[in-house]
C-alpha positions as CSV (number, residue, x, y, z in Angstrom):
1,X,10.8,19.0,8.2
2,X,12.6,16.1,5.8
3,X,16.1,15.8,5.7
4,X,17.6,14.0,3.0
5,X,20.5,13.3,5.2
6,X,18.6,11.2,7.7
7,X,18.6,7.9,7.2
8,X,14.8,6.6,8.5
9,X,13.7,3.1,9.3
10,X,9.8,1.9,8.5
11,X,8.5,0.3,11.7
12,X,5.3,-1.2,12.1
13,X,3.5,-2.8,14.9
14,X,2.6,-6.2,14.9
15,X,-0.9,-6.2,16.2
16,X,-2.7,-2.7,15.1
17,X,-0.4,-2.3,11.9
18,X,0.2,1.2,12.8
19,X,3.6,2.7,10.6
20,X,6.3,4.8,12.2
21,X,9.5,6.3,10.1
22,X,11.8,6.4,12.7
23,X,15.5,8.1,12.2
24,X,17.9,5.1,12.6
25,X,20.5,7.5,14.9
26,X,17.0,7.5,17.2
27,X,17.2,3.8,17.1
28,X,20.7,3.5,17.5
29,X,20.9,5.5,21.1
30,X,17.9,3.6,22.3
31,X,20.0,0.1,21.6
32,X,22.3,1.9,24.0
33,X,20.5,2.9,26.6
34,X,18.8,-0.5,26.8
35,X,22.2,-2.2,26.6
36,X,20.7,-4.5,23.4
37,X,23.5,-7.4,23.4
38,X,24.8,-8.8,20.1
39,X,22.3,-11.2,18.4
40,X,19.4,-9.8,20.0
41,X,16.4,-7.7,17.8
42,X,15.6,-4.3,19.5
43,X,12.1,-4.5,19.1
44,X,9.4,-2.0,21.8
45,X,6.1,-2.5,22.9
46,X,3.4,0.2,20.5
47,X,2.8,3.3,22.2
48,X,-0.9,2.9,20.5
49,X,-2.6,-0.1,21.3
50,X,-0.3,-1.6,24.0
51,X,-1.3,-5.1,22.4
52,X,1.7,-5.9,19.8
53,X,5.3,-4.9,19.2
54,X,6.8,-2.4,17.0
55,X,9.4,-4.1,14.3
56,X,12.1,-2.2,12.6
57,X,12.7,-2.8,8.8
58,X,16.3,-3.7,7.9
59,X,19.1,-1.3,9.3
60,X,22.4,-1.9,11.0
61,X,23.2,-1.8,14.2
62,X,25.3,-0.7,17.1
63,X,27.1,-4.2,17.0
64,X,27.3,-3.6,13.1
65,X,25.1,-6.8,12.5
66,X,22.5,-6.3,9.9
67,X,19.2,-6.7,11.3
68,X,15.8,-8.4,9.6
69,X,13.0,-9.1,12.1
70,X,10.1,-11.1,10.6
71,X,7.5,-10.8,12.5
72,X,5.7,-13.8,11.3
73,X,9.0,-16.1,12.9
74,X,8.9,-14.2,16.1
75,X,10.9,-16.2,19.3
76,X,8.3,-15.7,22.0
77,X,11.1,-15.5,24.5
78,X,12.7,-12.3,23.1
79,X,13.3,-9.0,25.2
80,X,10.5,-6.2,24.5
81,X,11.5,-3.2,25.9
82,X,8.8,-1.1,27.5
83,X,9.6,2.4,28.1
C-alpha cells in the first residue's frame, strides 16, 4: 500500500540495473546497525544477481550529510555491506 507520508529512495544496482524504492527510515536503521561512519556511502551488495552493488539516489543521512553516490566514480576500496 502507498503512503504519501513515506519518503522513498530509488536504488539501482550497478551491474543487473535492477530498481528498488526503498523507504529512507528502512535505510536510515540499516546505517545504524552497520555502524556507517561519517563520509562513508552506505551502499549493499544486490540480493539478485550477487555481481554489483545497490546505490541509493540522493537522501540524507544519519550523520545529516547529504549523500550522492555516482556509480560511474565509484572508490573501489569502499565498504559493501553484505547482509
Amino acid at each position: 500500500m502507498w503512503n504519501p507520508l513515506i519518503k522513498r529512495i530509488h536504488c539501482q544496482c550497478t551491474f543487473c540495473g535492477h530498481t528498488l524504492r526503498i523507504s529512507r527510515r528502512r535505510i536510515l536503521r540499516l546505517e545504524r546497525f552497520f555502524d556507517v561512519k561519517k563520509g562513508q556511502p552506505c551502499i549493499w551488495e544486490c540480493h539478485d544477481c550477487h555481481e554489483g552493488v545497490v546505490i541509493p539516489g540522493p537522501y540524507k543521512n544519519i550523520n545529516g550529510e547529504i549523500v550522492k553516490i555516482d556509480p560511474k566514480t565509484l572508490d573501489p576500496n569502499t565498504e559493501v555491506i553484505r547482509f
